[in-house]
Structure formats: C-alpha cells, structure tokens
C-alpha positions as CSV (number, residue, x, y, z in Angstrom):
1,X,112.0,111.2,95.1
2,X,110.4,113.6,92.8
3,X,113.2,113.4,90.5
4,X,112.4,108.7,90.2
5,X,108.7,109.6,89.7
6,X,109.6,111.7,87.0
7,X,111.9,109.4,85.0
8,X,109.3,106.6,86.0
9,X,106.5,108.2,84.3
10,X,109.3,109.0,81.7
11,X,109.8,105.5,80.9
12,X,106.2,104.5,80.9
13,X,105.3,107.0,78.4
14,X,108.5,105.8,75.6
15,X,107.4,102.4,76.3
16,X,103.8,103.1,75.3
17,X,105.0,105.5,72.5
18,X,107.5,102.6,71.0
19,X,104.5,99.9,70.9
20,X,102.5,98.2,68.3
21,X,99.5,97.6,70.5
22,X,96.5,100.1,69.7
23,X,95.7,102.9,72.4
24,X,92.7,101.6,73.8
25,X,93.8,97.6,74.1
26,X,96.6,99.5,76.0
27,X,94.1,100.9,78.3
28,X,92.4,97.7,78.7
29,X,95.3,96.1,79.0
30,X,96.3,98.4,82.1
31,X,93.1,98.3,83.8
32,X,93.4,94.5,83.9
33,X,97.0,94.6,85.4
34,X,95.9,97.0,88.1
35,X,93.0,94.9,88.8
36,X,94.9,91.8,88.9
37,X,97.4,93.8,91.4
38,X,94.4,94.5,93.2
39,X,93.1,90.9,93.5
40,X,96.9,90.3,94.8
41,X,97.2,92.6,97.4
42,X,93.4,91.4,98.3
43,X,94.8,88.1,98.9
44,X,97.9,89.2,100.8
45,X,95.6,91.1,103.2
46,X,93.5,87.8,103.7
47,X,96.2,86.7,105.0
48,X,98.0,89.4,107.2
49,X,94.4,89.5,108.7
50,X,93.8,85.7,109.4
51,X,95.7,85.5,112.4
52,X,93.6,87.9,114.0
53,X,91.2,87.8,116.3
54,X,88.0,89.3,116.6
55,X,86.8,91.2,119.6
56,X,84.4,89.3,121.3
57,X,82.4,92.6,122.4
58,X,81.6,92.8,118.8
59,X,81.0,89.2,117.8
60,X,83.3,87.9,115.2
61,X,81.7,85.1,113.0
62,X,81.3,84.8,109.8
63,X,79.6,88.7,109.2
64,X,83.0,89.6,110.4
65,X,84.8,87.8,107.8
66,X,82.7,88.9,105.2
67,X,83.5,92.3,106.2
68,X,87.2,91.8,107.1
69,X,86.8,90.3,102.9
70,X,85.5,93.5,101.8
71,X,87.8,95.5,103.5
72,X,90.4,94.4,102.2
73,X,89.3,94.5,98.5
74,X,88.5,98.2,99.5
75,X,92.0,98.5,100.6
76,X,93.7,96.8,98.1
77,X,91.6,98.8,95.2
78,X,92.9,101.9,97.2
79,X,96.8,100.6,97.2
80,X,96.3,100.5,93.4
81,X,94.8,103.3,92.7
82,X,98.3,105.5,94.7
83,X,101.2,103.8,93.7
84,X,100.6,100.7,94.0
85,X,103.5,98.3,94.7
86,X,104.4,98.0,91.2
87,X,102.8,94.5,90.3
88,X,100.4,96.1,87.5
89,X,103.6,98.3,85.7
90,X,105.7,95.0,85.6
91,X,102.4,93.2,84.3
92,X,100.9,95.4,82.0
93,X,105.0,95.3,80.2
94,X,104.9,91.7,79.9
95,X,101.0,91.6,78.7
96,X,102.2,94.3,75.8
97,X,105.4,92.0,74.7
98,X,102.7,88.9,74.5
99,X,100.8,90.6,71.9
100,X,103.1,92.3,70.4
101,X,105.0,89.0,70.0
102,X,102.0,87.1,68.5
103,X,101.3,90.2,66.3
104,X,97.6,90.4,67.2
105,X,97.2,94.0,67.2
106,X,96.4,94.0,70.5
107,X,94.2,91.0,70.6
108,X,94.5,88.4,73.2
C-alpha cells in the first residue's frame, strides 16, 4: 500500500514538474479541484442521508436538515482533506491541460 502512495505522489510531482502553468495558479488550481470534490461528496451525502429518518425524541424538521447540511459539508471537507476519493487529482489534471492547451499561462 505504501509502496502505490509512493509512486502516486511520484507521479503527481513529474506531472507538476513537466507543466507550463506557473506554481501558484497550480495551487489555486488544486484548491479549486479539492473544493469542487468537496461540494461532490457534499451532495452524495445529501443523498445517502435523505432516506433517513429523524428521531422523533429529538425533533427532526427543518433545524435538523440544516444541520444534517452542515454535516455533511464538514464531512466531505474532511474526506478531502485524507485522501480523498480521487475526484480533485483527476480534476486538477484536466484543469492543467485546459490552460496549458489555450497557452494562458495559467489563466482561466
């Protein structure tokens, strides 16, 4: 397991070092592909979540769907932040091809 980290974290670091796109629009470029990961994985737990029910000891309504919402961002933010599930990697490579490809230096 060790050993596919390694060569994962390998292949990150050529593909960053074989790019035209300046080092920090490839950090802004990464933050937005984990947040968009983040906002996916939201959305995913909205739904795992919707079917079910709240404990009618403690209410339900619509503060605990607010909550349930927040709790899932929370957890999503904190699936992205570990490992993720690979969403932002295979986002953040297609966002670097795009601007390499229209040779804006970065700029989208």
């Amino acid at each position: 397991m060790a050993d596919a980290l390694t060569m994962l974290n390998l292949s990150q670091a050529n593909a960053a070092a074989t790019t035209t796109v300046p080092a920090d629009r490839q950090a802004a470029t990464h933050k937005a592909a984990e947040q968009f990961e983040a906002v996916f994985l939201s959305q995913v737990l909205d739904s795992v979540f919707s079917g079910v029910n709240p404990n009618a000891m403690f209410g339900g309504g619509q503060s605990q769907q607010i909550y349930r919402s927040m709790m899932n961002e929370q957890i999503a933010g904190h699936m992205v932040k570990g490992r993720g599930v690979g969403i932002a990697d295979a986002v953040y490579k297609e966002l670097i091809k795009l601007q390499e490809a229209q040779g804006m230096g970065g700029r989208l």
